[in-house]
N, C-alpha and C positions, 0 to 999 in steps of 0.2 A: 504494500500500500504506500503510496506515495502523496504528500501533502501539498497543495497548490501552495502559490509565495500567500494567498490571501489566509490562506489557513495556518500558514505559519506566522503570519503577522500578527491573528486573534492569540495564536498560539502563545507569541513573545508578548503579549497586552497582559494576557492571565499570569503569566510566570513574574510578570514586574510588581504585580500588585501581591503577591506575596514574600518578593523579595523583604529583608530585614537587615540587610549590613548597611550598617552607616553612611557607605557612600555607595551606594544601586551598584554596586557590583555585580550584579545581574545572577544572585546566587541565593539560595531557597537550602534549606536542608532537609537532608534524605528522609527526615519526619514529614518533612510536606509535602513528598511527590505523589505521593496516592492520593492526599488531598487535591493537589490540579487534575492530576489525569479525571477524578469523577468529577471536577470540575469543568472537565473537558468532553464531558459526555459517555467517557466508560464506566464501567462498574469491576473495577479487580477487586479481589481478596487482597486481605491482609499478605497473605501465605505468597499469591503471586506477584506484590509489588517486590515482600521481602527475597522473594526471586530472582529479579532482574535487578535490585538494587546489589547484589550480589552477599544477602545473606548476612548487613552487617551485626555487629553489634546491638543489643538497646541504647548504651550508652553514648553508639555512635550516632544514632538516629537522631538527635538533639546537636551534635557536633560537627558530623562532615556534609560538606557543601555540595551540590550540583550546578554546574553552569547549564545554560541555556543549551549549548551544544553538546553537553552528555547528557540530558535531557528528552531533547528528539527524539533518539534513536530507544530510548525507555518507553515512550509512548507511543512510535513507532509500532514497536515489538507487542505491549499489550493490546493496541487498536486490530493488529494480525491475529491476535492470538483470540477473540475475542470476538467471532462471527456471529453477528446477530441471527434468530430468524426475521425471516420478512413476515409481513399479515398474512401472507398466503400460508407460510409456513402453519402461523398458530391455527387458519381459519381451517387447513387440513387435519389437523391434529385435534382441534376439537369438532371435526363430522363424525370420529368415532361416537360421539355418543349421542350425536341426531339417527334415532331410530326410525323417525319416519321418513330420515330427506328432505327436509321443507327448510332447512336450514334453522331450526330454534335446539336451544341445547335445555333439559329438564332439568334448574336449578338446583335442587334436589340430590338429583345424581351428582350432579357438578363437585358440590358441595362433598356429597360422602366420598368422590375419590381423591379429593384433595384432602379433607381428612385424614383418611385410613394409609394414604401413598406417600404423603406430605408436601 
């Protein structure tokens, strides 16, 4: 996946506004990269940011820095990793339980297999 210049410019807007070194050194730390990425419209785990952050520390998390350009390539990586489905996708997947075809799904049901399947 590859980001337009206009996407990477919202990109570098979101990454400034949580910059915090004294002089915009254009640096965020490795505690707040998961915070922009779902700022930026994905949903990772805890588990896969500490992934591709490469597993630091906790104590690092508060201490080491990210630039903009080792950055990228992090959000990058989870935007790849991270295929949404489409409507049609969900709209397939739940005709399993339109019984008659008409396109309505029984509440009810809905309800108990979300329930019981989690």
């Amino acid at each position: 996946m590859e980001f337009t210049p206009e996407q990477i410019e919202d990109f570098k807007d979101a990454f400034q506004l949580l910059d915090r070194t004294p002089t915009n050194e254009m640096k965020i730390t490795y505690a707040q990269c998961g915070d922009l990425i779902r700022a930026l419209g994905q949903n990772p785990t805890n588990v896969e940011i500490m992934h591709v952050l490469g597993k630091p520390k906790p104590e690092d998390m508060q201490t080491k820095m990210l630039d903009f350009d080792q950055f990228l390539p992090i959000h990058q990586h989870i935007c790849k990793a991270k295929e949404c489905g489409t409507y049609e996708d969900f709209v397939e997947g739940l005709r399993v339980f339109d019984k008659e075809g008409n396109g309505t799904v029984m509440g009810a049901e809905l309800r108990h297999v979300l329930a019981t399947l989690g």
